[in-house]
C-alpha positions as CSV (number, residue, x, y, z in Angstrom):
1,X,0.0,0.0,0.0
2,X,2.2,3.4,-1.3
3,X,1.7,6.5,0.1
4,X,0.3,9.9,-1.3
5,X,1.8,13.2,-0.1
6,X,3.8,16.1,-0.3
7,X,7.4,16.5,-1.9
8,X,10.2,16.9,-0.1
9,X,13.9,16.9,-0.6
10,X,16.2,14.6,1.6
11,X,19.5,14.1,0.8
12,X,21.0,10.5,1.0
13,X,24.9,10.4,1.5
14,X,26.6,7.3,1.1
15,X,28.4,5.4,3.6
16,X,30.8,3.2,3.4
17,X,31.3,1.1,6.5
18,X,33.8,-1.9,7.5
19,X,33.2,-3.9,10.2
20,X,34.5,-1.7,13.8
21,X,35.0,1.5,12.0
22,X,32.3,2.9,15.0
23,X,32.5,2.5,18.3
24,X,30.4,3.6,20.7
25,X,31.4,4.5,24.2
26,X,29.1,2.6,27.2
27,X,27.6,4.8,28.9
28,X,26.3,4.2,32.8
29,X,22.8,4.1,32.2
30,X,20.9,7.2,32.8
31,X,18.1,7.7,35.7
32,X,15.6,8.5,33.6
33,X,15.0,6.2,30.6
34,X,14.2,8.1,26.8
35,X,11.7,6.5,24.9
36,X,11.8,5.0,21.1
37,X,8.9,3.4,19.5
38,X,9.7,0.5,17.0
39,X,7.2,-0.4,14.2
40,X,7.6,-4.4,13.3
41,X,5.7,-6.6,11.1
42,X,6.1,-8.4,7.4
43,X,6.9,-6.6,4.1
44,X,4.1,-4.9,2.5
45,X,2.5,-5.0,5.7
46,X,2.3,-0.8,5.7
47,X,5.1,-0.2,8.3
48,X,6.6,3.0,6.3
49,X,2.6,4.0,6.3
50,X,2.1,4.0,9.8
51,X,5.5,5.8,10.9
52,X,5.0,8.9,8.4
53,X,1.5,8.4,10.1
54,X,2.9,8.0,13.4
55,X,5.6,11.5,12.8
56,X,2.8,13.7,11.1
57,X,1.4,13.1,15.1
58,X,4.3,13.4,17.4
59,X,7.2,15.2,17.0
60,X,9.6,12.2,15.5
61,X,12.0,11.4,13.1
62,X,12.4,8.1,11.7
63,X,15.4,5.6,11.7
64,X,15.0,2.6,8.7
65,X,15.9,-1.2,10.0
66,X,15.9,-2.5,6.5
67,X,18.7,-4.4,5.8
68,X,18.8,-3.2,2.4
69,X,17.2,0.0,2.2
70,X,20.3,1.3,4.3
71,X,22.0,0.7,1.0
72,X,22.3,3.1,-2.1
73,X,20.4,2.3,-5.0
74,X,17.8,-0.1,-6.1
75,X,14.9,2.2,-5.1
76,X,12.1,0.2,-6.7
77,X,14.3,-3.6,-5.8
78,X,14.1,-2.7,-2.3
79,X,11.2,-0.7,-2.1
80,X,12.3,2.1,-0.5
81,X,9.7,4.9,0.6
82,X,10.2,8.1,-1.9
83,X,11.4,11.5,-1.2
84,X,7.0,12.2,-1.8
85,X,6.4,9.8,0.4
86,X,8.7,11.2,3.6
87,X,6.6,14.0,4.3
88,X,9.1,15.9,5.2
89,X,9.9,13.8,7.7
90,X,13.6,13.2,8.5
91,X,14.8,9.6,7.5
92,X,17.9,8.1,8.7
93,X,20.3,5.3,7.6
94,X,18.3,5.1,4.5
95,X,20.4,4.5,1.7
96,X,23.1,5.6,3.2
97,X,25.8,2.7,2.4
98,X,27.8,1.7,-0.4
99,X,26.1,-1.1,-2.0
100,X,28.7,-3.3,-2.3
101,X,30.0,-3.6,0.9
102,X,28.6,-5.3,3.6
103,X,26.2,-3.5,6.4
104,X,26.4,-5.3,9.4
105,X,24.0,-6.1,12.2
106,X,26.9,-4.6,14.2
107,X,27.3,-1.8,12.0
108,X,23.5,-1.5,12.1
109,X,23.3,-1.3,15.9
110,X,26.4,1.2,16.1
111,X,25.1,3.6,13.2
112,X,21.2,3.5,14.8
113,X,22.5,4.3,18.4
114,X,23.8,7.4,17.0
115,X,20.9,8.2,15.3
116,X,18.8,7.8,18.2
117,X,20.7,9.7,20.1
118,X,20.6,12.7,17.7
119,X,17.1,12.5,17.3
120,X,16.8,12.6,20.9
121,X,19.3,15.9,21.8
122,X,16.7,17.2,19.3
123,X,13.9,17.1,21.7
124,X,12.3,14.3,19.0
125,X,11.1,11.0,19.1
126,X,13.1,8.3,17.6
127,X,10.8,6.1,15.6
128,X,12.7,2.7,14.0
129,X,10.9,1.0,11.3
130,X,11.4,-1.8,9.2
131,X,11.8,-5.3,8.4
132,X,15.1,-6.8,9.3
133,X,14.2,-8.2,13.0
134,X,17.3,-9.2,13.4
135,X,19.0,-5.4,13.0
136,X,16.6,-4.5,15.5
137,X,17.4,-7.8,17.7
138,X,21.1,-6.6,17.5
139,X,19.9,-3.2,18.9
140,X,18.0,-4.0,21.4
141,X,19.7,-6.8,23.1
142,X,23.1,-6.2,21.5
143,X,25.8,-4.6,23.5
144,X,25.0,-5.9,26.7
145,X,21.9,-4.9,26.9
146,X,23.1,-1.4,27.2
147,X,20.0,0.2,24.9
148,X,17.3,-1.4,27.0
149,X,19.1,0.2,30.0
150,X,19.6,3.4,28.4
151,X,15.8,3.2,26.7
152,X,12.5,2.4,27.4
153,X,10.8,0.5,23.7
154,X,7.6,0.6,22.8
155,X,6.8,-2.6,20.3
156,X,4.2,-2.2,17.2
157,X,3.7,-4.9,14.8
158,X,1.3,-4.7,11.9
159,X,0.2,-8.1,10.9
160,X,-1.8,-9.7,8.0
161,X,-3.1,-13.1,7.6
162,X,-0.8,-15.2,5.3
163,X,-3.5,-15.5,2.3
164,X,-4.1,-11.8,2.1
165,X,-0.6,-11.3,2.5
166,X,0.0,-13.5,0.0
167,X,-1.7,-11.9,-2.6
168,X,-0.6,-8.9,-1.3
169,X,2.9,-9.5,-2.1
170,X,2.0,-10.5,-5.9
171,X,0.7,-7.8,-6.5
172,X,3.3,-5.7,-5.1
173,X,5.9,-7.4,-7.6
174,X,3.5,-6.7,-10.0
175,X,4.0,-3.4,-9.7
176,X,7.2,-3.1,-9.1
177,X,7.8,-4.4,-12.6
178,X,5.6,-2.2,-13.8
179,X,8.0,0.6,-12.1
180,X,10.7,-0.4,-13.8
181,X,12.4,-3.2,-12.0
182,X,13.7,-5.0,-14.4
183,X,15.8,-2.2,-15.8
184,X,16.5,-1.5,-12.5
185,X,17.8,-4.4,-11.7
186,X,19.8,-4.7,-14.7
187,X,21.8,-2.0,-14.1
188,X,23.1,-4.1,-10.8
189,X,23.4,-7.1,-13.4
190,X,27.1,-8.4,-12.9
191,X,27.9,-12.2,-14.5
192,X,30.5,-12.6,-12.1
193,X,28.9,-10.9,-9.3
194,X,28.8,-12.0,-5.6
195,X,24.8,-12.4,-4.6
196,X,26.1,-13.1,-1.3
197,X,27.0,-10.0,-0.4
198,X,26.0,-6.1,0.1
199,X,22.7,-5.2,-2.1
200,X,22.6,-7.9,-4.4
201,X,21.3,-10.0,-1.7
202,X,18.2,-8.1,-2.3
203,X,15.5,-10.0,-3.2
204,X,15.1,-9.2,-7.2
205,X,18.6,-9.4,-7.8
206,X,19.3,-13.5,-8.1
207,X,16.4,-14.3,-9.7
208,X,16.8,-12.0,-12.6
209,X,20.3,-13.6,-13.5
210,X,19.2,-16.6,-15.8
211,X,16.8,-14.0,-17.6
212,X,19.6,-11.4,-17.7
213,X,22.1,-13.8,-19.2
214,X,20.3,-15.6,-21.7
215,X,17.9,-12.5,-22.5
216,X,19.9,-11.1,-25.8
217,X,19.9,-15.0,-27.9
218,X,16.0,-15.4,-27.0
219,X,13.1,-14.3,-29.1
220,X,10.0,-12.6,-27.6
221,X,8.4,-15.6,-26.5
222,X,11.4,-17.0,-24.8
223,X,12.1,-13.6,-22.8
224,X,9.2,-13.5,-21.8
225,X,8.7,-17.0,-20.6
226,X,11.9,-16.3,-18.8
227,X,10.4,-12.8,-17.2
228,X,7.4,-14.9,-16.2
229,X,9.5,-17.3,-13.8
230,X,12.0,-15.0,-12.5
231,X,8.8,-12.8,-11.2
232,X,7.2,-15.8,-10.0
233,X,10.8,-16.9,-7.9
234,X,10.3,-13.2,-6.7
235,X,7.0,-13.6,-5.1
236,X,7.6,-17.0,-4.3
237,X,10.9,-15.7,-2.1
238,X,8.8,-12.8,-0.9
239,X,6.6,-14.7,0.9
240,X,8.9,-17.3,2.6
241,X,10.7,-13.6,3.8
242,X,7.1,-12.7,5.2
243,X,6.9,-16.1,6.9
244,X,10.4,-15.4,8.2
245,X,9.9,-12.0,9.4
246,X,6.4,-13.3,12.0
247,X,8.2,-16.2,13.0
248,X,10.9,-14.2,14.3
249,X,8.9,-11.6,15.8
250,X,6.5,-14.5,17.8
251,X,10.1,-15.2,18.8
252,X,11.0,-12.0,20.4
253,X,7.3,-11.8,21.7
254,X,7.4,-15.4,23.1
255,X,10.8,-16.4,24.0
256,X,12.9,-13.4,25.1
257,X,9.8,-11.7,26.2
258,X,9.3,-8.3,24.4
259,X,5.8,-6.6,25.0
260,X,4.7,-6.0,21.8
261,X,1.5,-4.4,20.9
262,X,-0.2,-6.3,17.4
263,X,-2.5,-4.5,15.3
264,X,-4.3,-7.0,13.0
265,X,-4.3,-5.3,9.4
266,X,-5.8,-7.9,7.4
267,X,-9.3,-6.2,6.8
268,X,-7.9,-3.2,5.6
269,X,-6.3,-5.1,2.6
270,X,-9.5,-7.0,1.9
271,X,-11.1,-3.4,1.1
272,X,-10.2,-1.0,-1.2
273,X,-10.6,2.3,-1.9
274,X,-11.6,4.6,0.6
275,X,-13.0,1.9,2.3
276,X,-9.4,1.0,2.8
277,X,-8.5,4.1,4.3
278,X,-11.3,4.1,6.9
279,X,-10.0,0.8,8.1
280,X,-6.4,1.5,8.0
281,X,-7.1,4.7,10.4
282,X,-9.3,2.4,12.5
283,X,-7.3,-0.4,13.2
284,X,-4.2,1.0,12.5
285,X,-3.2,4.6,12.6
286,X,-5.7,5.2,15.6
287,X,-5.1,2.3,17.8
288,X,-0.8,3.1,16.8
289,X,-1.7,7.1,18.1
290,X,-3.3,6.0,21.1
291,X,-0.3,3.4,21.9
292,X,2.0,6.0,21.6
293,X,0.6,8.6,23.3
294,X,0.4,6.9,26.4
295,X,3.6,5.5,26.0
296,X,5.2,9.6,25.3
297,X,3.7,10.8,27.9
298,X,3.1,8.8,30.7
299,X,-1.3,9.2,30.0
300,X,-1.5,5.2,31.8
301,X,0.6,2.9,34.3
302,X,0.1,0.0,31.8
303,X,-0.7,-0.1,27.8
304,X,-3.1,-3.6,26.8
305,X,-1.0,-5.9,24.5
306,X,-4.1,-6.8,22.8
307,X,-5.5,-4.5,21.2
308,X,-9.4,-5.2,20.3
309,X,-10.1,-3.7,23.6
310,X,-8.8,-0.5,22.6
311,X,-10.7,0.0,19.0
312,X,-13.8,1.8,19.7
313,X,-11.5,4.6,21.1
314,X,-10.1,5.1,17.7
315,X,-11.8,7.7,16.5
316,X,-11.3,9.9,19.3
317,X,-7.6,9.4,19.1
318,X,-7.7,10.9,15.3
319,X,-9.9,13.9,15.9
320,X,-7.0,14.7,18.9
């Protein structure tokens, strides 16, 4: 689900980043904890929604946790949000890395720390989005615990039922071609590049290889036949990374114990149109708002994990 708004110019230096060049002095943890909220949940699930809705609300600025976003290039590949998109909003450690090097989970957790503690000398809120648990794992736990000592999280995690999601993501890649993936993509197109490493491990980078190499000796019908089943591998790979990405979040929920607050999305992508929207703010955007406020500003002793028991106070939270 894309985004409608304003333009807005962000410039997005790159950074090149071995492993250790930042380190990060540990600190004695503070007496009074600052507060980031973290936005979790599948791709195409409507995370980069929910944060610009999330910073048009509170004073925030948002930190990306893709593991490829945070490289440069590959804008419709990976799916980054646009300049349009950002609202104005200040984006961090988005395409900020040279894409063929390799951007660490350490490098990850170093880089974001800094971020966050920008944001927060800037009397902001930090708000960390994306889908690479495992950056955010290495954040939060990383380091000897020393960000949950220094910071109090507050968890959100859109999810959608596997079916919807499912078609959800085809028709995402759908579009993407239509954007201009494949050209894309081909300017990337190495035969003896590593897909191992940096941005080529992007998902709709491998799977255009057999179509890239054979596409000049086939006729119409063959390239297209080809097109055909490297789009399908896309999906297909797209959707094992959205079974991933729950799996590992029910893992941080269940096993290390994280409090994190679901927001069930699926009937906003079984509607369309403004019908869509009316969900989204209902049992997304609103619930998020009302999450987040308490959690800013200290309105409750306790927020409910679940929360169904919260929806019918929606559409006070968007008219505040």
């Amino acid at each position: 689900m894309r985004l409608s708004m304003i333009m807005c110019k962000q410039p997005s230096p790159m950074l090149d980043i071995p492993n250790g060049r930042h380190k990060l002095e540990i600190l004695s943890p503070p007496l009074h904890k600052e507060k980031v909220v973290i936005v979790m949940g599948a791709t195409g699930t409507g995370k980069s929604r929910l944060s610009i809705d999330l910073a048009t609300r509170f004073p925030a600025e948002i930190v990306n946790s893709d593991k490829m976003q945070v490289y440069q290039g590959l804008d419709v590949v990976t799916n980054k949000i646009t300049e349009e998109e950002r609202c104005d909003i200040p984006h961090h450690l988005l395409g900020i890395a040279n894409p063929n090097s390799d951007f660490t989970a350490k490098n990850f957790r170093d880089t974001a720390s800094i971020a966050v503690e920008s944001i927060l000398d800037r009397d902001r809120s930090p708000i960390i989005v994306g889908g690479s648990n495992s950056y955010i794992e290495a954040l939060v736990d990383g380091r000897d615990f020393n960000f949950q000592s220094r910071y109090k999280c507050c968890f959100l995690w859109i999810d959608i039922s596997m079916h919807v999601l499912k078609q959800i993501v085809s028709e995402r890649v759908d579009q993407m071609i239509e954007n201009g993936m494949v050209d894309e993509a081909r300017e990337f197109f190495n035969p003896s590049g590593d897909y191992s490493k940096g941005i080529r491990r992007s998902i709709g980078v491998p799977e255009f290889d057999k179509y890239f190499r054979n596409e000049a000796w086939l006729d119409r019908k063959g390239r297209a036949r080809l097109l055909d089943e490297a789009t399908q591998e896309i999906k297909d790979n797209t959707c094992k990374l959205a079974y991933r990405q729950v799996e590992k979040i029910r893992r941080l929920e269940n096993i290390k114990g994280w409090n994190i607050h679901r927001l069930d999305a699926t009937r906003v992508f079984q509607k369309g149109g403004r019908e869509a929207d009316k969900a989204w703010k209902r049992l997304v955007a609103g619930p998020s708002a009302t999450i987040v406020r308490e959690f800013l500003y200290n309105l409750t002793d306790e927020i409910p994990g679940n929360l169904s028991t919260i929806r019918d106070h929606n559409v006070q939270c968007l008219m505040a």
